[in-house]
VEXGU-771641 format. One record per residue: x, y, z of N, C-alpha, C in turn; residue in three letters. Coordinates in steps of 0.2 Angstrom, whole numbers, plus 5000, padded with zeros to 4 digits. Example, Ala and Ser with C-alpha at 12.3 -4.5 7.8 and 13.67 -1.06 7.14 Angstrom:
506649725039506249785039506649845039ALA/506449895035506849955036506450005039SER/
//
This chain:
529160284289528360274288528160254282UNK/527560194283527560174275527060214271UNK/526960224264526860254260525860234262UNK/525460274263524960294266524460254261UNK/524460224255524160194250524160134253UNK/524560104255524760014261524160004265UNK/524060054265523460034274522860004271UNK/522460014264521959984261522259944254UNK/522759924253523059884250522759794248UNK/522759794244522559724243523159684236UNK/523559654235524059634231523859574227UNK/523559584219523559544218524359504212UNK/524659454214525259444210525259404204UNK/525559424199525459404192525959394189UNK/526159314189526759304184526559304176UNK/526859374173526759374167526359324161UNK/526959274160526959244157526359184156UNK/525859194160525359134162524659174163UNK/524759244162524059284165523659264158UNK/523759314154523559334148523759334143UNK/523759304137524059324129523659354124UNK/523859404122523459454118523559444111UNK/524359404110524559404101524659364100UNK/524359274105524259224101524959194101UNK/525559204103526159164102526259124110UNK/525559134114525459054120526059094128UNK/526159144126526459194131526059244134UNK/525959234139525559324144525959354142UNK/525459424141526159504139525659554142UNK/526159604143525859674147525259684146UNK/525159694138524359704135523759654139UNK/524059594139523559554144523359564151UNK/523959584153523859634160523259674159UNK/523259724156522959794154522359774152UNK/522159724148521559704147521159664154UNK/521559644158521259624165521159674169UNK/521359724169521359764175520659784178UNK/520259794174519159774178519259734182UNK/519559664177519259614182519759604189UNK/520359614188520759634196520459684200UNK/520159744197519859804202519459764205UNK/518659734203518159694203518359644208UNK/518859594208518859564213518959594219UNK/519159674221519359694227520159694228UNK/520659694222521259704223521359784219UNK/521859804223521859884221522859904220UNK/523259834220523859854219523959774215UNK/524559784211524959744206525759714208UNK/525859664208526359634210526659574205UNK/527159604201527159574193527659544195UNK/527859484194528659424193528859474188UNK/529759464188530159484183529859504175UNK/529859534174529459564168530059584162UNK/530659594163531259634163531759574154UNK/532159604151532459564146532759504151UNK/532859434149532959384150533359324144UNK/533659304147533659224143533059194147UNK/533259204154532359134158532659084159UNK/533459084160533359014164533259004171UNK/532959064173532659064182531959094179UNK/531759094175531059134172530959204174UNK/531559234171531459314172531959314178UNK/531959304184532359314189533459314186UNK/533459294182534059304181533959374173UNK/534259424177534059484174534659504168UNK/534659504160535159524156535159604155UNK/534459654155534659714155533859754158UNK/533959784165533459804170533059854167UNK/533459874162532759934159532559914151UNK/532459874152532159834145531659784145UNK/531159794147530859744146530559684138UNK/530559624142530659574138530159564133UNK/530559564127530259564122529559534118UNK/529659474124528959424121528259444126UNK/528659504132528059534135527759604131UNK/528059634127527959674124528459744126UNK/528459814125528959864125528859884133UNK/529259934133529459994137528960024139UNK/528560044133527960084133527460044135UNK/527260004132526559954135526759954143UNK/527259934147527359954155527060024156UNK/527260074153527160144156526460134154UNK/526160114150525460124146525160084153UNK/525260034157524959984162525160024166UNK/525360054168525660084174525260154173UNK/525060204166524660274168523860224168UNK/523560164164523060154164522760114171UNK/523160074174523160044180522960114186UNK/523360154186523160214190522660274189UNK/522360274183521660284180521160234185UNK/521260184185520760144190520960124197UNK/521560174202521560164208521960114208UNK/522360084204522760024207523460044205UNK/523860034210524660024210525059984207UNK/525459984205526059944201526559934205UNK/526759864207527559854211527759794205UNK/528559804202529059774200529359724204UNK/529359664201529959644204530659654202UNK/531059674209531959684207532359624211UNK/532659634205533159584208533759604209UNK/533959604215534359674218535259624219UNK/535259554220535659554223536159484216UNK/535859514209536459474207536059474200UNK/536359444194535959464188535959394184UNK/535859404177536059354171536859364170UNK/536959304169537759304165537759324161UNK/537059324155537159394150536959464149UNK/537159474156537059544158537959574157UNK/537659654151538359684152538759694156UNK/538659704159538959704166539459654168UNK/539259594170539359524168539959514162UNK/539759514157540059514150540859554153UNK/540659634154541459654154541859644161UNK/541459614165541759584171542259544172UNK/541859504166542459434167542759434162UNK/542959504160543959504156544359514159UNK/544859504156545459484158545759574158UNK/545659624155545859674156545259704161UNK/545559744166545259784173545159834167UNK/544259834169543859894167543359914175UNK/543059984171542160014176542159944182UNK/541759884178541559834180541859784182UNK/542359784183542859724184542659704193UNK/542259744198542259724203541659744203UNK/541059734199540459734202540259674203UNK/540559614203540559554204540859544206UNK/540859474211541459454217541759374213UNK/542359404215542859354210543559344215UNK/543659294214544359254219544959284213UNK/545459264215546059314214546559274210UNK/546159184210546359144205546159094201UNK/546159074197545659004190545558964194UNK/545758944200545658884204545458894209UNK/545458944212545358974222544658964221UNK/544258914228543858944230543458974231UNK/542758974233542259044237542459054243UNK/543059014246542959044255542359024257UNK/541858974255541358954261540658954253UNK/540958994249540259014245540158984239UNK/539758964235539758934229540158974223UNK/540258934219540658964214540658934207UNK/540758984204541058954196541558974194UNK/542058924192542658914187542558904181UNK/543158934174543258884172542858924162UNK/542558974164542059004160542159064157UNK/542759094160542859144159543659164157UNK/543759234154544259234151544859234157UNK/544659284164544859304170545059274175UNK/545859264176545959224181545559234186UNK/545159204188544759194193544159154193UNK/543759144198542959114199542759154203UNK/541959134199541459204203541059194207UNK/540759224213540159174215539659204214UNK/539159134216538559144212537859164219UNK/537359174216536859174223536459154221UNK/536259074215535759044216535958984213UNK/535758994205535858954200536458974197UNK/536758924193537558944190537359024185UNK/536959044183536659094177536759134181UNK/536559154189536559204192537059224195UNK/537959254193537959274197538059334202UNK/538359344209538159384214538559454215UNK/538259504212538359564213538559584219UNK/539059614218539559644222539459714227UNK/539159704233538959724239539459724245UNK/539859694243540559684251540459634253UNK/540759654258540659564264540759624271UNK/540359604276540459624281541059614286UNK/541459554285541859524287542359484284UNK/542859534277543459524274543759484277UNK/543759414274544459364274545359364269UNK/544659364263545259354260545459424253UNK/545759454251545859494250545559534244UNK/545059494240544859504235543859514240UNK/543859484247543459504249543259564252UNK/543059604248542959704250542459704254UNK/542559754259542159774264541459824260UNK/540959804266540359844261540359914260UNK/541059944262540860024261541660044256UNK/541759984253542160004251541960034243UNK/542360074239541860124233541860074228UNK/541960004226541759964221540859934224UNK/540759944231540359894230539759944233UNK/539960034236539660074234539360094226UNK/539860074224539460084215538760044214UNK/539059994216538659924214537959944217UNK/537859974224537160004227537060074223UNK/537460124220537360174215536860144210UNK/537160084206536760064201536260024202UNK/535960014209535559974211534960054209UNK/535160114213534660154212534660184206UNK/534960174203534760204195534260154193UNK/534260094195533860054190533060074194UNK/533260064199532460094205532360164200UNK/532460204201532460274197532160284191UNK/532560244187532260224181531560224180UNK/531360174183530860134183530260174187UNK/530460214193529960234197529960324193UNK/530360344189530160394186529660404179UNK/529560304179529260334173528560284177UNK/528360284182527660284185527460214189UNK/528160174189528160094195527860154201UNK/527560104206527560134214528060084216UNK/528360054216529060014221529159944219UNK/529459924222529659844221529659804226UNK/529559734224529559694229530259664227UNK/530659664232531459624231531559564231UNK/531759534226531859464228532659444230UNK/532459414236532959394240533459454244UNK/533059474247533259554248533659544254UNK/533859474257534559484264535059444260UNK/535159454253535759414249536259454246UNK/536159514250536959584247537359564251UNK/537459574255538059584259538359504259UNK/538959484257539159414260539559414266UNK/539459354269539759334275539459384282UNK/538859404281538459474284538359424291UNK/538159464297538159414304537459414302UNK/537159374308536359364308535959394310UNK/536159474311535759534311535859564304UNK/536159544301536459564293536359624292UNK/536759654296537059724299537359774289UNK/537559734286537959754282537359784277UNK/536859704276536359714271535859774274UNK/535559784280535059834282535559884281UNK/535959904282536259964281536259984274UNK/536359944270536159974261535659964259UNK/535059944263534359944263534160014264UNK/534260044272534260074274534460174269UNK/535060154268535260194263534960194256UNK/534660154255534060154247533560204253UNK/533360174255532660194260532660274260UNK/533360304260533260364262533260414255UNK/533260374248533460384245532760394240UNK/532360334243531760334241531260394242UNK/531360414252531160464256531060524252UNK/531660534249531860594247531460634240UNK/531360554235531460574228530660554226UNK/530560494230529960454230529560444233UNK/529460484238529160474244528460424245UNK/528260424240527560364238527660284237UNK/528360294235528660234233528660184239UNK/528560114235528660074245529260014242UNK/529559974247529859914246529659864251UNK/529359814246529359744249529859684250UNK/530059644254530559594255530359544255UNK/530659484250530559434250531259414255UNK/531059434263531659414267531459364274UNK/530659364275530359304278530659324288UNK/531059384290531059434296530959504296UNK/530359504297529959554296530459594302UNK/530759584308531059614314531859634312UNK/532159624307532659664301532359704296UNK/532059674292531859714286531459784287UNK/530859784291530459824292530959894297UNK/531359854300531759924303532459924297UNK/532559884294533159924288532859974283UNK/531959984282531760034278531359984273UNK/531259924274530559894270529859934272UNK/529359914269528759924270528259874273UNK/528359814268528159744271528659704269UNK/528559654272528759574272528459534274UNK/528659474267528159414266528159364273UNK/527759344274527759284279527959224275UNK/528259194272528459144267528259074270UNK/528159024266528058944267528758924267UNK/529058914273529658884274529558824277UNK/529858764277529458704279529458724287UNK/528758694290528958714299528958774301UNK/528858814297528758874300527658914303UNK/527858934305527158954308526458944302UNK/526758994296526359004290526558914287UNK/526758884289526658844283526058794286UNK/525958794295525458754298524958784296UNK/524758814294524058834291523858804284UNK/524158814279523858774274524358724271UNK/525058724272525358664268525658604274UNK/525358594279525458534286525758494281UNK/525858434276525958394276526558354274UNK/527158404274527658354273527958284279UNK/527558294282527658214285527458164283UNK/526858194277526558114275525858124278UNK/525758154283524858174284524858244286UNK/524258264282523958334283523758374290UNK/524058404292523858444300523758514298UNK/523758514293523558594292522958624295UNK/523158684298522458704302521658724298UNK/521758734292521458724288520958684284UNK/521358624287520858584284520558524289UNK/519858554284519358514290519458474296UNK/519858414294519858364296520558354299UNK/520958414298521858394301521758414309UNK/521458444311521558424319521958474323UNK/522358534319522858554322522658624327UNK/522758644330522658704334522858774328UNK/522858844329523058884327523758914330UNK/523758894336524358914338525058904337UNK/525158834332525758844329525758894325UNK/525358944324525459004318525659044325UNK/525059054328525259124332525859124338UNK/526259084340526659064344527359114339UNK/527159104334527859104331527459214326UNK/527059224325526559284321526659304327UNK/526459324333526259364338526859384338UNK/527259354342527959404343528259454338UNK/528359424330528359464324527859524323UNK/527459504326526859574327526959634330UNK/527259604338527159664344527659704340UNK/528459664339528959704336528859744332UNK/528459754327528759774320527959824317UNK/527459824323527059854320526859924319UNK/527359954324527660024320528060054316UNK/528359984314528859984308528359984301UNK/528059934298527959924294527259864295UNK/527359824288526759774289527059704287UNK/526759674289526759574289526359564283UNK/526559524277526159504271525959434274UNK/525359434272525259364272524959334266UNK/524959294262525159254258524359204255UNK/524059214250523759144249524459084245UNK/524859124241525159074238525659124235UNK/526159094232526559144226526959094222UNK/527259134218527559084212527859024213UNK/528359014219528858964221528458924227UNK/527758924228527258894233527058864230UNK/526658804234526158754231525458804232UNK/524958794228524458824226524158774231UNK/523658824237523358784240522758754238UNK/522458744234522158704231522358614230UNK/522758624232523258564232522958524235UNK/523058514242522558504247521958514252UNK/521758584248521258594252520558624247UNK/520058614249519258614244519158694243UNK/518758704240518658764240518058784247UNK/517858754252517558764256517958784261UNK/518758754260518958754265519658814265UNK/519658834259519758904255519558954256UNK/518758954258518459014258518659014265UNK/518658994270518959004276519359034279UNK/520258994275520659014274520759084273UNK/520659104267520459164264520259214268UNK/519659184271519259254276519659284282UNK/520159224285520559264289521359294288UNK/521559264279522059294277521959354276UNK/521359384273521159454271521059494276UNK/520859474281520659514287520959504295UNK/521659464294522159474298522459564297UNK/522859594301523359644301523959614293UNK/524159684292524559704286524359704282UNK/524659674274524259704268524559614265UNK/523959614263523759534262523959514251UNK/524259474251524259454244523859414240UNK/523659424234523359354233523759354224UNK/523759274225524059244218523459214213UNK/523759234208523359234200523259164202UNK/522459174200521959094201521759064206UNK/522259094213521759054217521259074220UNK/521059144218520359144220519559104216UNK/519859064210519459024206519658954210UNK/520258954215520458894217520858854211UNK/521158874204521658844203521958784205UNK/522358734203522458684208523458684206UNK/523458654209524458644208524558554202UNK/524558594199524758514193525558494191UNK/525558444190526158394189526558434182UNK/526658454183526958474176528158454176UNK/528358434171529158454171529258524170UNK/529758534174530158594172530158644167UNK/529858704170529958744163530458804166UNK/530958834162531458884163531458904171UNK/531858844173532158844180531758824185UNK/530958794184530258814190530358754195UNK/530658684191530458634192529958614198UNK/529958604204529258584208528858644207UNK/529258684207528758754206528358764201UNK/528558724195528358754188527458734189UNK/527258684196526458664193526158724197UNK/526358774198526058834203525858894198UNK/526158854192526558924187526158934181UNK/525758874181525058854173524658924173UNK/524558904165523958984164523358994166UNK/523259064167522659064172522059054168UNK/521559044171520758984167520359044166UNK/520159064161519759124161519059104159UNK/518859064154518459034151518358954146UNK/517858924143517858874141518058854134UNK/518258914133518458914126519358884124UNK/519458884120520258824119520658874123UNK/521258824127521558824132521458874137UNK/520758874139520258894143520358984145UNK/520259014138520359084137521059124137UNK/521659064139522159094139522559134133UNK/522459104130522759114123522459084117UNK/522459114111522159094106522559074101UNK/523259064103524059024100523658964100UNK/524258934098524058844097524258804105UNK/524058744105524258724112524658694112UNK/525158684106525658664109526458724108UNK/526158784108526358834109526258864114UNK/525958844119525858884125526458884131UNK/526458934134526958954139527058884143UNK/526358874146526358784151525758774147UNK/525558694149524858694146524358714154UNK/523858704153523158754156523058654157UNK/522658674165522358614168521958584165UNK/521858514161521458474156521058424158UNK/520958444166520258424169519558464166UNK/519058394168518358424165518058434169UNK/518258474174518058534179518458584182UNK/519058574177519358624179519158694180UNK/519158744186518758794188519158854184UNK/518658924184518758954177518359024179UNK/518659074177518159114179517459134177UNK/517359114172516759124169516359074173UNK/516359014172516258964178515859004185UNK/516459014188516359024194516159114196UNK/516059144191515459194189514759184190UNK/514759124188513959124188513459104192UNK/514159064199513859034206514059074210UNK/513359114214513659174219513959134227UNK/513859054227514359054232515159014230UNK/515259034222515859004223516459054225UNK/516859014228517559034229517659094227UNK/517659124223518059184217517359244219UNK/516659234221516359274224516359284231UNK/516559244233516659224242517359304244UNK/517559264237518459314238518259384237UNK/517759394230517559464230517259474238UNK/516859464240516359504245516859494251UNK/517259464254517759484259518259554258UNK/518559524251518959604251518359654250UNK/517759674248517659724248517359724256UNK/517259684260517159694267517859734270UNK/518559704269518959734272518959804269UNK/518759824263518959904261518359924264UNK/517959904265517359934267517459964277UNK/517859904278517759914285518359944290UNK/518460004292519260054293519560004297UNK/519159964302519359924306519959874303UNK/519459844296520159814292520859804290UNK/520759884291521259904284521959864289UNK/522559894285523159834288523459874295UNK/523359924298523659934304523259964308UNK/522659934309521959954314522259894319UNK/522059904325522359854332522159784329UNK/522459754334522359664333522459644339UNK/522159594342522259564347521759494347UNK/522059444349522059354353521559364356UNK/520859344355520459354362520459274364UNK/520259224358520459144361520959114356UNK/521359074358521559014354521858954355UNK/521358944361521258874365521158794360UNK/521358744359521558694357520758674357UNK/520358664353519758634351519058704351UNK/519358764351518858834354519058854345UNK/518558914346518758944337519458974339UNK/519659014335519959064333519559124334UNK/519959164338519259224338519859284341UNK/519759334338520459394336519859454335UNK/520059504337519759574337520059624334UNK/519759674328520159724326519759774326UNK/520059814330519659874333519059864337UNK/518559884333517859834336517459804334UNK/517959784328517559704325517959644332UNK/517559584330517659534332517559474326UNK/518159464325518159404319518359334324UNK/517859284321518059214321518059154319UNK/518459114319518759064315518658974317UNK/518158924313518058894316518258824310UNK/518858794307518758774301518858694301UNK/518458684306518458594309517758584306UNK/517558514309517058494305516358474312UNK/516858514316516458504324516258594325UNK/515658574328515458644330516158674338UNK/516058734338516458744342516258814346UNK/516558824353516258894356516758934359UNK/516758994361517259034367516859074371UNK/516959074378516659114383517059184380UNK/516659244377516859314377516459354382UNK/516659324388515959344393516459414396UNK/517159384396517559464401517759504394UNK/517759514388518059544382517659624383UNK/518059664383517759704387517259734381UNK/516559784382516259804377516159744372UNK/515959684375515659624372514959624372UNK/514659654377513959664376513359714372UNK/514259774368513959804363513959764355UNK/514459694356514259714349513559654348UNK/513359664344512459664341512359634335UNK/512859634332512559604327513259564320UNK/512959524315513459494311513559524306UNK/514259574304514459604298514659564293UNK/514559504294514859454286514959364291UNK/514859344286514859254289515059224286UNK/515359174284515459104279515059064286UNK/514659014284514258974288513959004292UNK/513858984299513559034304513659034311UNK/513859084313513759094322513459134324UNK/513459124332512959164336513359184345UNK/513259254345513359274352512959274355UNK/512759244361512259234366512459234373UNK/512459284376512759294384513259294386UNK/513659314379514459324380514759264378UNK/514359194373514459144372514659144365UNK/515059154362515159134354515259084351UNK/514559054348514558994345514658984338UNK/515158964334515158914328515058884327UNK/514458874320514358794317515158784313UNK/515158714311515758684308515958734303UNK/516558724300516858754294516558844294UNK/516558874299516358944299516858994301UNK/516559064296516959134300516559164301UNK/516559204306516159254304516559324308UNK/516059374307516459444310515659474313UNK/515959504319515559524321515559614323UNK/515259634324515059714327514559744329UNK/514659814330514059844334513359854331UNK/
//
């Protein structure tokens, strides 16, 4: 059962490094968090989803982790985290960590005493072939680096790697089954680090890459849910408030191994990606945008099913954008934003939003910074004001983390404070429609009333009725058999305008609207 704070959840995600800098050396640090936290409540988000925050070298930008209870120096102590984590809960907001569960930095201790030549503790919390020359069996690897006859495999980047979880299906003899007691330690020390962190006031973590424990696991990844599962009950016990989210993109594994939610990811061709990033062919069909033409159905053909399954399990995140996505801003206007938006927030589950884009942020050209490369233009600092390097920092710019967008409209919160209908107040007044409305919250019913190829979008929760119309042609649906349609009377919220009339739900162009009793 998920932790009861989820149901009215709103996630806003913050990769350190780009939010805020408070001491001028061109880095966000925790203090910068802390000093936002108004204005995240203010927009309508009521939980925290921080990228790796943890000691680092960076060359996966925090994701390849050198020591889990340390946070990184150039984001500030120990204490500054605990000090965001009691002051963030003073104002009703939650804090989730990102963990990186399934493999470390190479200069992690761990690591360090792994790959000696004398068997110590560590010697098999990493997975290693049994000779300087052999092989992964199938899997990537590095040779060649170490003092330990052997090569290790990796689970991403050469920096990363892969902590020692089993294999569900031993070949070769250095590959240990998942229940065997080295790779039980290895989920021991998983929950120490959980432990750590949640006794001193995290509410949970979001995993990154949460089906990459077990190796050579089948496609029900039987091995990996079951040490999910065993965390889960570990959390039940000691944590009960605690939640875990999955960067695992099957919400019909993860949610019954003991997640909470899981992301719906931008995988190319996948359901969520036809909604706002259509374009890898070379032309835009995103449903989204004005003028792509596409139906809604390649979302819900592939969302419905994942829905009916898994909605007593847990919830489906749906996504404006996240660190390793293009910032939809990319392609799409901010009219065509506020749309999007309305029905990402007020679909079913608990919805994320990423740093900027509700000022609409845009995705910029940028090279490579500590591992990001196409990812790194998603990754620039957030626009606060028109002041040097647009509030982010008062370091020099050519000291800054990335540089800040050098467009002479580049959007900004201050900016887009002052217009009540830009983007960033559009974003406010939705989420405070969903906290306002029970109907919203993420596990009130949902049901398809149209999603007929040229008709709105029109979905019901509870007894609203929300509609979606983001083309440039007015549009209608007969809601004339929807049962208790002739109660509802009136418009709870609009972008643009529609109108019921005799069971007739009409759309002008680029419109949402929600309707009730």
């Amino acid at each position: 059962m998920a932790a009861a704070w989820l149901k009215d959840a709103v996630f806003y995600e913050i990769y350190p490094q780009s939010f805020y800098d408070t001491n001028g050396d061109g880095i966000g640090d925790i203090n910068g968090i802390i000093e936002k936290l108004d204005y995240i409540k203010g927009l309508g988000c009521n939980a925290l989803w921080i990228n790796p925050c943890f000691d680092s070298p960076f060359k996966d930008a925090g994701y390849d982790v050198r020591d889990y209870k340390k946070v990184a120096p150039r984001y500030g102590t120990n204490e500054d985290l605990e000090r965001l984590f009691e002051i963030a809960h003073e104002k009703g907001i939650h804090v989730v960590l990102d963990l990186v569960a399934g493999h470390t930095s190479e200069e992690h201790e761990w690591f360090l005493q792994s790959q000696k030549a004398e068997r110590n503790e560590y010697s098999d919390r990493y997975i290693w072939t049994d000779f300087w020359i052999e092989g992964g069996n199938g899997l990537p690897h590095i040779g060649g680096e170490c003092e330990r006859n052997g090569t290790y495999i990796i689970n991403f980047f050469k920096c990363q790697p892969a902590l020692n979880y089993g294999y569900l299906h031993p070949e070769k003899r250095w590959e240990l089954p998942y229940n065997h007691p080295a790779a039980i330690a290895t989920r021991e020390a998983l929950k120490d680090i959980m432990r750590f962190w949640l006794s001193r006031g995290c509410d949970g973590f979001r995993v990154d890459m949460a089906s990459s424990l077990v190796k050579k696991d089948d496609e029900k990844k039987t091995g990996t849910c079951a040490i999910w599962r065993d965390v889960r009950r570990m959390l039940d016990l000691e944590f009960p408030e605690s939640v875990l989210i999955a960067e695992w993109n099957d919400p019909q594994l993860s949610l019954k191994a003991g997640y909470d939610c899981d992301f719906y990811l931008n995988w190319p061709g996948n359901g969520y990606s036809t909604l706002l990033r259509d374009y890898d062919s070379g032309e835009d069909h995103s449903y989204f945008r004005k003028e792509g033409g596409a139906g809604i159905n390649r979302f819900l053909d592939e969302y419905i099913p994942r829905y009916e399954d898994t909605k007593n399990d847990g919830y489906i995140s749906l996504i404006t954008c996240n660190h390793d996505t293009t910032r939809p801003r990319y392609n799409l206007g901010e009219d065509e934003l506020k749309i999007a938006y309305a029905m990402i927030f007020t679909m079913p589950g608990v919805p994320f939003l990423y740093y900027g884009d509700e000022i609409g942020m845009r995705y910029l050209d940028l090279p490579t910074k500590e591992g990001g490369y196409t990812r790194t233009g998603s990754r620039s600092p957030m626009q606060w004001d028109s002041s040097d390097n647009l509030g982010f920092s008062k370091g020099k710019k050519e000291d800054l983390y990335l540089p800040v967008d050098g467009s002479a409209d580049a959007p900004t919160v201050e900016k887009c404070d002052k217009d009540p209908d830009s983007l960033l107040n559009t974003v406010r007044k939705i989420l405070a429609l969903r906290h306002d409305q029970e109907d919203l919250r993420a596990d009130a019913p949902f049901a398809v009333l149209c999603s007929e190829e040229g008709r709105p979008f029109v979905y019901q929760r509870g007894n609203l009725i929300l509609a979606v119309n983001p083309s440039v042609n007015a549009a209608s649906a007969d809601l004339s058999a929807v049962p208790g349609i002739s109660e509802i009377s009136g418009t709870v919220f609009e972008i643009g305008h529609g109108s019921l009339e005799g069971g007739t739900l009409t759309l002008e162009p680029q419109s949402f609207v929600v309707l009730g009793k």
